[in-house]
Backbone as CSV, one residue per row, in Angstrom:
resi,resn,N_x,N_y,N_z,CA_x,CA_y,CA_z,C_x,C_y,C_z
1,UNK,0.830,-1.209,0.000,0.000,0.000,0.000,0.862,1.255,0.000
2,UNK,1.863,1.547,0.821,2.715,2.539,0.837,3.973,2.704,-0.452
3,UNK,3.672,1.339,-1.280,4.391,1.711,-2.595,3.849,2.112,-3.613
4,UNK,2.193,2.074,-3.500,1.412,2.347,-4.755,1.202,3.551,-4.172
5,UNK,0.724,3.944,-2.822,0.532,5.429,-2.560,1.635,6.452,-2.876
6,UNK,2.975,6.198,-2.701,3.802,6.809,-3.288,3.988,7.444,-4.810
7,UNK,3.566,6.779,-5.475,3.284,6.797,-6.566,2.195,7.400,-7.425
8,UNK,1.344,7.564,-6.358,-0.008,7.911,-7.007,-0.805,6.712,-7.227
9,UNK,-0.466,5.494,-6.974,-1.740,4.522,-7.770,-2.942,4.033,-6.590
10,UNK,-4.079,3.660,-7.045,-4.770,3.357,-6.274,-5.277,2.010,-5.924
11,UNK,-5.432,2.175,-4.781,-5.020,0.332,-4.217,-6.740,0.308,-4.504
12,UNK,-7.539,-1.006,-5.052,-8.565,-1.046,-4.885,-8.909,-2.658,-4.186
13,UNK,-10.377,-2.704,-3.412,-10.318,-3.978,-3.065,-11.654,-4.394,-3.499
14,UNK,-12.054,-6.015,-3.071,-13.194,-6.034,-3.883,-15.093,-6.014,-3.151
15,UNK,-14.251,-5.770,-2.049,-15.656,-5.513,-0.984,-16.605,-6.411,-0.709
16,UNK,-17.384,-6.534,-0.877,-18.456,-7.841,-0.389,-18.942,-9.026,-1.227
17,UNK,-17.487,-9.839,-1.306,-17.559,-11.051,-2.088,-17.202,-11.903,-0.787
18,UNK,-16.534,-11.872,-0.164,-16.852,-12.967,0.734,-17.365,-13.775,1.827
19,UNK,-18.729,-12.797,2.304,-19.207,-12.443,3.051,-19.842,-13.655,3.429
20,UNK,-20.186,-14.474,2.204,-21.401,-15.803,2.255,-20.554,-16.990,2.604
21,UNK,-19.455,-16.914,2.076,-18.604,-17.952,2.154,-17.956,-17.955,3.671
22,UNK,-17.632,-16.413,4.390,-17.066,-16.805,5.687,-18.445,-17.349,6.579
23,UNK,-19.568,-16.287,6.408,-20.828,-16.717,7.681,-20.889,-18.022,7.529
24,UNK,-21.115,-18.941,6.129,-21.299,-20.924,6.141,-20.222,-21.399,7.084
25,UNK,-19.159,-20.709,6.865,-18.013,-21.302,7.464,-17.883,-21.319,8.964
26,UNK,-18.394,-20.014,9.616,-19.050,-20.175,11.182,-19.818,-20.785,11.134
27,UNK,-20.748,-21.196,10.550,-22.038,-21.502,11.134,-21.474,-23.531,10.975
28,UNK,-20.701,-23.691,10.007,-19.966,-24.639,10.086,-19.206,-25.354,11.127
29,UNK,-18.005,-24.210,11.575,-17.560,-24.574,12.738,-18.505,-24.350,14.290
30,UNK,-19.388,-23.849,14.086,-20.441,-23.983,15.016,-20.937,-25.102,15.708
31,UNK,-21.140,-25.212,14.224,-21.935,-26.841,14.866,-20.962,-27.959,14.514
32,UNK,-19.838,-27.892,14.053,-18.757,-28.966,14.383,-18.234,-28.782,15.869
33,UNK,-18.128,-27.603,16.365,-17.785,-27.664,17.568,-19.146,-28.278,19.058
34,UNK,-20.033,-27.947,18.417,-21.388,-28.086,19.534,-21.570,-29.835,18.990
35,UNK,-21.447,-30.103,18.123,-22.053,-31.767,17.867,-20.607,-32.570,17.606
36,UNK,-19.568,-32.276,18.190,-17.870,-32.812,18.491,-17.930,-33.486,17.015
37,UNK,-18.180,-32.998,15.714,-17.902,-33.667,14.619,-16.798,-34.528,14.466
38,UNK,-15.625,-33.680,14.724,-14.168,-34.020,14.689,-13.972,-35.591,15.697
39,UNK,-14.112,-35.343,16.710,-14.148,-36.375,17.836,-14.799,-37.431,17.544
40,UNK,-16.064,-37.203,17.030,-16.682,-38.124,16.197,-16.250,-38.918,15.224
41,UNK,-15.361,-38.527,14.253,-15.179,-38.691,13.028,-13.725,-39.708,13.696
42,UNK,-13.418,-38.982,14.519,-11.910,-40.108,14.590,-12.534,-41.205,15.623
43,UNK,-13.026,-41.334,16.070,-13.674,-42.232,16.954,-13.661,-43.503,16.078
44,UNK,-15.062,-42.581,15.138,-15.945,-43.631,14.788,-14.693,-44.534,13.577
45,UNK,-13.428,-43.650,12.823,-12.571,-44.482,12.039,-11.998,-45.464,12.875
46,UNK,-11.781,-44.809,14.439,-10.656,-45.955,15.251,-11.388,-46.851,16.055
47,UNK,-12.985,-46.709,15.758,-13.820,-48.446,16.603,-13.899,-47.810,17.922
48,UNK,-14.542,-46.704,18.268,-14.769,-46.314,19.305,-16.575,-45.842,18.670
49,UNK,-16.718,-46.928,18.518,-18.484,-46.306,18.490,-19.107,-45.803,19.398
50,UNK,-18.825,-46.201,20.662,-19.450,-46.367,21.797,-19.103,-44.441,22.771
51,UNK,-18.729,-43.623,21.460,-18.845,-42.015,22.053,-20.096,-41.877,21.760
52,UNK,-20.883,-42.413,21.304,-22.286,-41.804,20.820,-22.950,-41.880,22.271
53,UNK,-22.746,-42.630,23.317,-23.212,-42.693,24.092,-23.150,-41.484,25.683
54,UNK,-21.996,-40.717,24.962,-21.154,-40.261,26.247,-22.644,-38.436,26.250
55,UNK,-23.643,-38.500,25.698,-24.909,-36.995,25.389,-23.663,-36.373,25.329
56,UNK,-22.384,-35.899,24.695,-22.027,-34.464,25.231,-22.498,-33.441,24.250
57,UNK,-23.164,-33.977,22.547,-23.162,-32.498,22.117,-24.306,-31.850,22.351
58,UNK,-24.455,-30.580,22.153,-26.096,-29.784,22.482,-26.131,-29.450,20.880
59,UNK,-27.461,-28.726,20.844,-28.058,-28.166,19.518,-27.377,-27.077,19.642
60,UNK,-28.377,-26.414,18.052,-28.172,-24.630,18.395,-29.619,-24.372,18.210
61,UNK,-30.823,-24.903,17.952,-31.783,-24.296,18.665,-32.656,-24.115,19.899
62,UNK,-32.520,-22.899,19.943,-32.873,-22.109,21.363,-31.651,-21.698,22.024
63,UNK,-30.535,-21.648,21.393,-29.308,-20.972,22.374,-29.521,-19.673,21.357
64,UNK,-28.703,-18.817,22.050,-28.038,-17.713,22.657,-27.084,-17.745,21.592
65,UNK,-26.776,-16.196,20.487,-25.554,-16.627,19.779,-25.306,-14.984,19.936
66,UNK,-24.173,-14.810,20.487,-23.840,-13.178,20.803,-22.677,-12.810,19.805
67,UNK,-23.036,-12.305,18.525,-22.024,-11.792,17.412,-21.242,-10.407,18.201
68,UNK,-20.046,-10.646,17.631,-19.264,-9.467,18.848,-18.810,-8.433,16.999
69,UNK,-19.730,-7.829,16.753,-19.446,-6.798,15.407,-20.773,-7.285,14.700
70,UNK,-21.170,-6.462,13.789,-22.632,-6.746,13.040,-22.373,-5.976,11.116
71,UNK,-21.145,-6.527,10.954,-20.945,-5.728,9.604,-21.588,-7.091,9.226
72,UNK,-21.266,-6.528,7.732,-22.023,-8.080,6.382,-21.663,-9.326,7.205
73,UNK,-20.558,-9.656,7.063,-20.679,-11.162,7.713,-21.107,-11.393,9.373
74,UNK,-20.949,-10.301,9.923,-22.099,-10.834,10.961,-23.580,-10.388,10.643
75,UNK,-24.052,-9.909,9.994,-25.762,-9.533,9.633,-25.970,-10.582,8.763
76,UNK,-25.135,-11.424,8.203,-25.087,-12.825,7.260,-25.049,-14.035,7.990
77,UNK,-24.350,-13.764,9.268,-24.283,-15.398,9.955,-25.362,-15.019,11.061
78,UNK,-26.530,-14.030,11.263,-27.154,-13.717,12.214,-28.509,-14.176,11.028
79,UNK,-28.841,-14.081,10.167,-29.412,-14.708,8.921,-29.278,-16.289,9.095
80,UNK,-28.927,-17.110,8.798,-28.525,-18.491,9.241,-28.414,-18.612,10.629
81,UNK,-28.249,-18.058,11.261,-28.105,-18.250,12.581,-29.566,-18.643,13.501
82,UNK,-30.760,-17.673,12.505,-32.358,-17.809,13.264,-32.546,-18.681,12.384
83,UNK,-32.254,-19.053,11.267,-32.736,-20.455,9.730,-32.684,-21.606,11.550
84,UNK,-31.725,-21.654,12.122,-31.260,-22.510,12.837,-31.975,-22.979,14.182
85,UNK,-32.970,-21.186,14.330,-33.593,-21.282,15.512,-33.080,-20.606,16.613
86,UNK,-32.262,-19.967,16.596,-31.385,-19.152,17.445,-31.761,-17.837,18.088
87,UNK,-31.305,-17.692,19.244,-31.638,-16.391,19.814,-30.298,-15.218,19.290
88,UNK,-30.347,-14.069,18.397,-29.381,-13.032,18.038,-29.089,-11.949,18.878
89,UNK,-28.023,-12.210,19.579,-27.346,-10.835,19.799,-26.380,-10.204,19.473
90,UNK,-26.318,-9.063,19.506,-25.318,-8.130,18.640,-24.775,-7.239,19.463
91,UNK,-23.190,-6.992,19.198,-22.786,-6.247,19.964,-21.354,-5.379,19.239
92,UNK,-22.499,-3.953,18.590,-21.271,-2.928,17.679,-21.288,-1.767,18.349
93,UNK,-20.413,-1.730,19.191,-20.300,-0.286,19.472,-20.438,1.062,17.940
94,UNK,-20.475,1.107,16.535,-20.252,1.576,15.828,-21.758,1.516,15.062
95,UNK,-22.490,0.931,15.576,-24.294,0.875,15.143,-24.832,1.035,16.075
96,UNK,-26.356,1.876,15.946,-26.772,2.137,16.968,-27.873,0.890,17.225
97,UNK,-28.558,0.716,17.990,-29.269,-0.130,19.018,-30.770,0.081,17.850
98,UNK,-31.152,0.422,17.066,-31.972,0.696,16.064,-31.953,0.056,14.767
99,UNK,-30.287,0.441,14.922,-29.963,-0.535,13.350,-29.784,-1.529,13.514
100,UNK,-29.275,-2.566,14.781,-28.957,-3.453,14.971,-30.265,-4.034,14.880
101,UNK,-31.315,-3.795,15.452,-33.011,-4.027,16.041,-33.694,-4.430,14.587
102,UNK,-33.226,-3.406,13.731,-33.485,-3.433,12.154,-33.348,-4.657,11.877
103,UNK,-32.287,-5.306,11.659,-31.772,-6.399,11.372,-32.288,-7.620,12.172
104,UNK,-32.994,-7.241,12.847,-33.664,-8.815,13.553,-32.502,-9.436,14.792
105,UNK,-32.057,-8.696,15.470,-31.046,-8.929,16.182,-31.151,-8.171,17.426
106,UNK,-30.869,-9.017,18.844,-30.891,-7.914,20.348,-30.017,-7.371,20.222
107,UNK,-29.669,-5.488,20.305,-28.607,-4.901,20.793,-28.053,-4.976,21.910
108,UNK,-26.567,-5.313,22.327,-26.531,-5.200,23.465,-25.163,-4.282,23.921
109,UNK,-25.435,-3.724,24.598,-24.394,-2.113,25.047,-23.009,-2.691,25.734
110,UNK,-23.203,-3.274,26.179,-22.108,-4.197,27.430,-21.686,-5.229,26.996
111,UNK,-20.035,-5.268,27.088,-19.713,-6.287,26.076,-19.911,-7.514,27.541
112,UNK,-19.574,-7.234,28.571,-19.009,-8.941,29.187,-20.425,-8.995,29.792
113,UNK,-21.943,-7.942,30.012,-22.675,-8.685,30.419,-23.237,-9.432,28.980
114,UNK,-23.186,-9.391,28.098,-24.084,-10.333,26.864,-23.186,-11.619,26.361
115,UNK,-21.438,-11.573,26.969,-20.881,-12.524,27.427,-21.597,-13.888,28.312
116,UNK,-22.121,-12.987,29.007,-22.600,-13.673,30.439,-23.608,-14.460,29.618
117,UNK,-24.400,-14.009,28.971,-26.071,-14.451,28.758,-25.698,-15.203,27.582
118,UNK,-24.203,-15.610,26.482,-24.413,-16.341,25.383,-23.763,-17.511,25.657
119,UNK,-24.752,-18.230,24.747,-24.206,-19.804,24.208,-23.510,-20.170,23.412
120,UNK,-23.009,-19.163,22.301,-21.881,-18.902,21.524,-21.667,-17.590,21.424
121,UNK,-20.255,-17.724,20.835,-19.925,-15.658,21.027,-19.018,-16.153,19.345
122,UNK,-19.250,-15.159,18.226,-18.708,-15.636,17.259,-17.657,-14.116,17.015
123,UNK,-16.735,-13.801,16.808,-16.342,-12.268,16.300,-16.151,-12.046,15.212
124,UNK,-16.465,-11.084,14.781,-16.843,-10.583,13.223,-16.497,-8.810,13.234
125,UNK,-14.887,-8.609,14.184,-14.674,-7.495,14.057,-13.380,-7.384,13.455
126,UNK,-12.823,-6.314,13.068,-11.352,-6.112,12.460,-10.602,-5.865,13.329
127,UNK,-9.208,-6.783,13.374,-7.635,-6.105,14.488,-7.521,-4.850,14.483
128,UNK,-7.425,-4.311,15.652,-7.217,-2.778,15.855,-6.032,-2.958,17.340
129,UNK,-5.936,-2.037,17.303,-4.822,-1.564,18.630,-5.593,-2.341,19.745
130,UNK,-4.643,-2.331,20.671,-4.937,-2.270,21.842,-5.523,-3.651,22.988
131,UNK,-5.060,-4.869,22.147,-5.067,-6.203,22.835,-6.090,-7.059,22.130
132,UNK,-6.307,-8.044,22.391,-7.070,-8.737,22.026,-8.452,-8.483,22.215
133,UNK,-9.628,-8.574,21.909,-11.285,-8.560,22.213,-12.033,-9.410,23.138
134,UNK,-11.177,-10.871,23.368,-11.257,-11.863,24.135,-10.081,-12.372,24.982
135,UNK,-10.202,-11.922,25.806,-8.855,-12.471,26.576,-9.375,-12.579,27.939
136,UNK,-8.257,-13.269,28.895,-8.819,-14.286,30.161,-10.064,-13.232,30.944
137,UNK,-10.049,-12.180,31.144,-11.337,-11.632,31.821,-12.354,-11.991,30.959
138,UNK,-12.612,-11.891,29.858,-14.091,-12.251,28.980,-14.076,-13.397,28.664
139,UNK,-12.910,-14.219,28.742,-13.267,-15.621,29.243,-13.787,-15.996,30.275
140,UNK,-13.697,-15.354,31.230,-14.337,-16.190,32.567,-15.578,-15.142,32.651
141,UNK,-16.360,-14.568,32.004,-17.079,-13.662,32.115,-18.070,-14.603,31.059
142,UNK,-17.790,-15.781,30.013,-18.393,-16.557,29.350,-19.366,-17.428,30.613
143,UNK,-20.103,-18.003,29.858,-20.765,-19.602,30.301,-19.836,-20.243,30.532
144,UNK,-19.434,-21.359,31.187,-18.927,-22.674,31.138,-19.192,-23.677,30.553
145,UNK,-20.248,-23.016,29.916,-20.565,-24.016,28.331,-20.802,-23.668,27.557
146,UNK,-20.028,-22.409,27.368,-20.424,-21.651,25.822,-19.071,-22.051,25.158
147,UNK,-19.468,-21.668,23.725,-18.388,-22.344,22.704,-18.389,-21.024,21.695
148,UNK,-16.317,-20.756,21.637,-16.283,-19.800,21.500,-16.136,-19.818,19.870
149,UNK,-16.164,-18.606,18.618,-16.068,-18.956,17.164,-15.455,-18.153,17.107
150,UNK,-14.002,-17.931,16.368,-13.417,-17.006,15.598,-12.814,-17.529,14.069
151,UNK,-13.580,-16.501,13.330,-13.203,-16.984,11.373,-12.919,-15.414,11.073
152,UNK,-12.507,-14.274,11.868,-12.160,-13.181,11.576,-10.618,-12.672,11.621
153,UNK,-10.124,-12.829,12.694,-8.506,-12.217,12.719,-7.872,-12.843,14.277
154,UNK,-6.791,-13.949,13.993,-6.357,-14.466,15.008,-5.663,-13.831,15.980
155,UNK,-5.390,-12.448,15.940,-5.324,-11.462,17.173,-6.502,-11.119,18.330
156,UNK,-7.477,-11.290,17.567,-8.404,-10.987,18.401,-9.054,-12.449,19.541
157,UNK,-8.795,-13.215,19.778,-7.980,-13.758,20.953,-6.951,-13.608,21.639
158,UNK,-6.831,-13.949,23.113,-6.032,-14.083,23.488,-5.182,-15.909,23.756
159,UNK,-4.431,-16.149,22.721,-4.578,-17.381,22.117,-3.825,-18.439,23.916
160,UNK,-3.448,-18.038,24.574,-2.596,-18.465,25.800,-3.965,-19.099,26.687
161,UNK,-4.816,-17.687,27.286,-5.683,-17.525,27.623,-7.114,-18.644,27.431
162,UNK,-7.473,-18.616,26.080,-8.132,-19.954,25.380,-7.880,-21.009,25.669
163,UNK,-6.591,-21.526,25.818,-5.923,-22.773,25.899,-5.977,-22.837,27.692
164,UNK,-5.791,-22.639,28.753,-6.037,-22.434,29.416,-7.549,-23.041,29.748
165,UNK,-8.348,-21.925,29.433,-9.622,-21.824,30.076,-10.465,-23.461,29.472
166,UNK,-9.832,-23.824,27.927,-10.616,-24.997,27.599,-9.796,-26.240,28.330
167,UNK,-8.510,-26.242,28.654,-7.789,-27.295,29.444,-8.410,-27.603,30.967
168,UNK,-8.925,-26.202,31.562,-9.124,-26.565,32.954,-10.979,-26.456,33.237
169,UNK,-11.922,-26.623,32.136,-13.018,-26.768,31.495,-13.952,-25.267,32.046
170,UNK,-13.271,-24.313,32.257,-14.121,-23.067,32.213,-14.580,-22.408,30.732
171,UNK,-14.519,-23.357,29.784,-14.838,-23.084,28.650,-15.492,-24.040,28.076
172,UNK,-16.563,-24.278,27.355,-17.347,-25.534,27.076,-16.784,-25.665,25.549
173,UNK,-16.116,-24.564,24.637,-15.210,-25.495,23.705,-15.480,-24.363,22.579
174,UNK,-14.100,-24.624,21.432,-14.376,-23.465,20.631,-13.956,-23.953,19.292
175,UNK,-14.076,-22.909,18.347,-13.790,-23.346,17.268,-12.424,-22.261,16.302
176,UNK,-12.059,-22.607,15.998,-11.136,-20.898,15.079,-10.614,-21.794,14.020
177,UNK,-10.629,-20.405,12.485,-10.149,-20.362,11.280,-9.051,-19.477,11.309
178,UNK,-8.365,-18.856,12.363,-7.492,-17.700,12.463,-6.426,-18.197,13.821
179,UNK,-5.474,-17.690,13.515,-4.468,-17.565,14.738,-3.774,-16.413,14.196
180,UNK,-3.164,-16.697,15.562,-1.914,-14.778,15.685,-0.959,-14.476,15.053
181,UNK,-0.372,-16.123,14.940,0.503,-16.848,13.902,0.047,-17.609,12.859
182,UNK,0.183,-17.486,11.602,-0.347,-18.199,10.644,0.664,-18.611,9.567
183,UNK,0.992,-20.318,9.278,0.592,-21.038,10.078,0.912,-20.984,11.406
184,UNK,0.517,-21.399,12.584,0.742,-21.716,13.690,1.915,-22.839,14.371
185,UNK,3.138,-22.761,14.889,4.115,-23.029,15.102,3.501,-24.706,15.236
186,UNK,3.872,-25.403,15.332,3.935,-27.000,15.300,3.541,-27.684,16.815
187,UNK,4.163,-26.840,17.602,3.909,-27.291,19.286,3.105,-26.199,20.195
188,UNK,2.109,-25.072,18.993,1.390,-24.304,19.566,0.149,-25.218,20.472
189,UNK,0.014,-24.811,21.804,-0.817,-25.911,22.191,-1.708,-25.817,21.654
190,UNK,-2.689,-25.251,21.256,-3.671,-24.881,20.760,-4.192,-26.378,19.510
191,UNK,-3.135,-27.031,19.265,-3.117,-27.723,18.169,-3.044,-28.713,19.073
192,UNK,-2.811,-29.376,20.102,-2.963,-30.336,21.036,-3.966,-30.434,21.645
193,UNK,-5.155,-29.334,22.293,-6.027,-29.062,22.230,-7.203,-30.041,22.056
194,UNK,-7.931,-30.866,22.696,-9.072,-31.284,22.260,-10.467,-30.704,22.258
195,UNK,-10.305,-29.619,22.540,-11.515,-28.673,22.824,-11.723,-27.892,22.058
196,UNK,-10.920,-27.906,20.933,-10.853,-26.858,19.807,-10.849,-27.160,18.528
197,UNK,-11.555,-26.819,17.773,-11.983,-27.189,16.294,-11.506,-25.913,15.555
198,UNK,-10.813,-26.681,14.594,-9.305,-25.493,13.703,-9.970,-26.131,12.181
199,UNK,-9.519,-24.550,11.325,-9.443,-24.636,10.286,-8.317,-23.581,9.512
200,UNK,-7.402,-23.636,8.667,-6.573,-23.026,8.072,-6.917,-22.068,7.385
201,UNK,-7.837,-21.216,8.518,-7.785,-19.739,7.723,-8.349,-19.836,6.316
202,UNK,-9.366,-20.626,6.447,-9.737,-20.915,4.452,-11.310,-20.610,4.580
203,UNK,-11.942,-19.602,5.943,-13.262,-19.713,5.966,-13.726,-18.933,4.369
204,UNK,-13.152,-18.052,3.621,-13.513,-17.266,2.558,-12.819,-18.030,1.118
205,UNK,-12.370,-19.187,1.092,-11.636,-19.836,-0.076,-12.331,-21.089,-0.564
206,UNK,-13.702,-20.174,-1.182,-14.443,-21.266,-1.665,-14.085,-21.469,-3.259
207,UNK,-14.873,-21.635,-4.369,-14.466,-21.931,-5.194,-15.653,-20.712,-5.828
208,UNK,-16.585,-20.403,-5.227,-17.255,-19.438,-5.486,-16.950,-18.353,-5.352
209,UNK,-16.687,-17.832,-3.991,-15.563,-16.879,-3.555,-14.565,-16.127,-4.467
210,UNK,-13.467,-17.076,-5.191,-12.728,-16.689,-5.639,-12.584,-16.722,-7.545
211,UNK,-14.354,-17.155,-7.963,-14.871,-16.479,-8.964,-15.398,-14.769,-9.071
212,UNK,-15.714,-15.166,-7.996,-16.355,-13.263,-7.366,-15.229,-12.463,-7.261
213,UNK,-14.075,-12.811,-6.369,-12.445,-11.792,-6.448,-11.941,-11.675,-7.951
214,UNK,-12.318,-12.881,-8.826,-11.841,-12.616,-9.952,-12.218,-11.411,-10.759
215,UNK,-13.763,-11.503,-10.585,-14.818,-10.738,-11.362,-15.021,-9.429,-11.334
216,UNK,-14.557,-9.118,-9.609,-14.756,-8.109,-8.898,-13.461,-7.118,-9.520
217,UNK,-12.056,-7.891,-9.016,-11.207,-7.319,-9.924,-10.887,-6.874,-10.869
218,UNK,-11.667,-7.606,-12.192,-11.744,-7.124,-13.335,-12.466,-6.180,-13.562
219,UNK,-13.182,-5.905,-12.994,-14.305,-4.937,-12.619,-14.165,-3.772,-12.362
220,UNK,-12.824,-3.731,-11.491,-12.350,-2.482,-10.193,-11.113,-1.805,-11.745
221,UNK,-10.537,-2.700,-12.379,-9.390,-2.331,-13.743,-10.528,-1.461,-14.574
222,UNK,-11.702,-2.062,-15.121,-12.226,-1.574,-16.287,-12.943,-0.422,-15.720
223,UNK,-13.327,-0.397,-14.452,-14.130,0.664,-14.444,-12.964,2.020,-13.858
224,UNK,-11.391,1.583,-13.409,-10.836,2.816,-13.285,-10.500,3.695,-14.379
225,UNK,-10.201,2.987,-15.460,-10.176,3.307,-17.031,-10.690,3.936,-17.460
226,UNK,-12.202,3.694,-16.854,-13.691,4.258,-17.723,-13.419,5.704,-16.432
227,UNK,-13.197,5.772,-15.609,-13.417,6.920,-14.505,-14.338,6.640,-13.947
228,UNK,-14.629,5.645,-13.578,-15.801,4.874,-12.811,-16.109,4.314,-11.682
229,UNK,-13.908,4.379,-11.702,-14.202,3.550,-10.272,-14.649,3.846,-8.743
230,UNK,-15.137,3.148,-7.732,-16.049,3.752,-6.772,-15.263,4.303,-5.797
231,UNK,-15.057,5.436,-5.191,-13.632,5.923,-4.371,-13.873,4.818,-3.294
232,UNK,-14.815,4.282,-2.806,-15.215,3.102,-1.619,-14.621,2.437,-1.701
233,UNK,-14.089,1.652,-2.758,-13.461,0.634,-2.969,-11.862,1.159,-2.717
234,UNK,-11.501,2.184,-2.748,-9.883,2.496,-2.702,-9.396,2.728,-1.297
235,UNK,-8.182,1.811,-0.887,-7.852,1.792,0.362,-7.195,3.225,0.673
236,UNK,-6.654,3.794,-0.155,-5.653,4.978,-0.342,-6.311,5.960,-1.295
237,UNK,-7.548,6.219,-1.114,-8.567,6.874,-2.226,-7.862,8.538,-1.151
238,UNK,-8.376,8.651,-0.151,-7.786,9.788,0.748,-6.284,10.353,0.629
239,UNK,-5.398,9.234,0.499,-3.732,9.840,0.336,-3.363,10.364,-1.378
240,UNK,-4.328,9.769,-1.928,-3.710,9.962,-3.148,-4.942,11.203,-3.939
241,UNK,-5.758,11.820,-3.098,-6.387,12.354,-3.657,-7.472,11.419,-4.929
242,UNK,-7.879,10.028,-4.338,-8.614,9.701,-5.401,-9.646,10.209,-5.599
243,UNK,-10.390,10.718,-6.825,-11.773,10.854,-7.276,-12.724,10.269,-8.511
244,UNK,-13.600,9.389,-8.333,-13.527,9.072,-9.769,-15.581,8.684,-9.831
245,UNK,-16.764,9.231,-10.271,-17.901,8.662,-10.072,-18.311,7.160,-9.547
């Protein structure tokens, strides 16, 4: 970004193409984490049939699903989320309690009391300064059987903290597409972990997905050409003086 701004060029991105592909992908690890898919799946290859017996997974209808941000992909996995039967809460400091309401979703003002009251907490906000969004106080400020989702940015845990709270069972179990480190070092515990359902950061790398980045791109070229392109789309539209209809 700071070599094309130098220059004058304008960085463009492609905005809301992957929005459908990350919410499936929570709502995925959702319920792989609430119905122990994984645990399941190796069980049932290694002749351990006999986990079916142990009740541990729950549903997701009638829980509690507290989205911590309410942009597209959380107003998308809060969409699937009631398909499911679910109770929606939302929690954007950056929308008001109206717009959120709009959307078919409880506002809620306080981040660790709507902690308190969910059965999943999924985050759907962007890394910014200033520590993680979840770390050991809003862990223990969870259920003891809530199950935590992150498919947004592996900073926003506190990844030590997690490991912890699901080892000594103040955490009923979580799921993440993100770490702090990516990939994640080899002896990160997190990967030892039986309480945690991982995916390689691929919640947006569908095959659909990355017809849409194609399309979108070609899109963002022809229409800067034409003087068309949307200044919204330019990360550096402000440094470089972009303007274009």
């Amino acid at each position: 970004e700071k070599a094309l701004t130098a220059r004058g060029i304008p960085l463009a991105v492609v905005g809301d193409v992957n929005s459908r592909a990350v919410a499936e992908h929570t709502l995925m690890l959702m319920l792989a984490a609430a119905r122990r898919t994984v645990a399941h799946d190796r069980a049932t290859r290694e002749g351990g049939w006999n986990i079916r017996n142990r009740f541990e997974t729950i549903e997701l209808d009638g829980k509690a699903l507290l989205l911590v941000g309410f942009g597209r992909i959380g107003r998308r996995v809060a969409e699937l989320a009631r398909a499911f039967g679910m109770r929606v809460l939302a929690h954007d400091p950056y929308m008001s309690a109206d717009a959120i309401a709009a959307q078919g979703a409880t506002p809620v003002a306080r981040l660790n009391e709507a902690l308190a009251a969910a059965d999943f907490v999924s985050l759907h906000v962007p890394l910014v300064a200033g520590g993680p969004v979840i770390g050991a106080r809003e862990l223990a400020a969870m259920k003891p059987t809530a199950i935590l989702i992150n498919a947004a940015r592996g900073g926003l845990v506190d990844e030590a903290a997690l490991d912890s709270a699901l080892r000594s069972g103040r955490l009923g179990g979580a799921a993440l597409d993100v770490f702090a480190r990516e990939p994640p070092a080899m002896d990160d515990p997190l990967l030892g972990n039986p309480g945690v359902t991982l995916s390689p950061h691929a919640a947006g790398l569908t095959a659909e997905c990355a017809a849409r980045m194609g399309a979108v791109s070609a899109q963002n070229i022809l229409d800067f050409f034409r003087g068309k392109l949307d200044p919204a789309l330019v990360v550096n539209a402000s440094a470089i003086g972009f303007r274009q209809s």
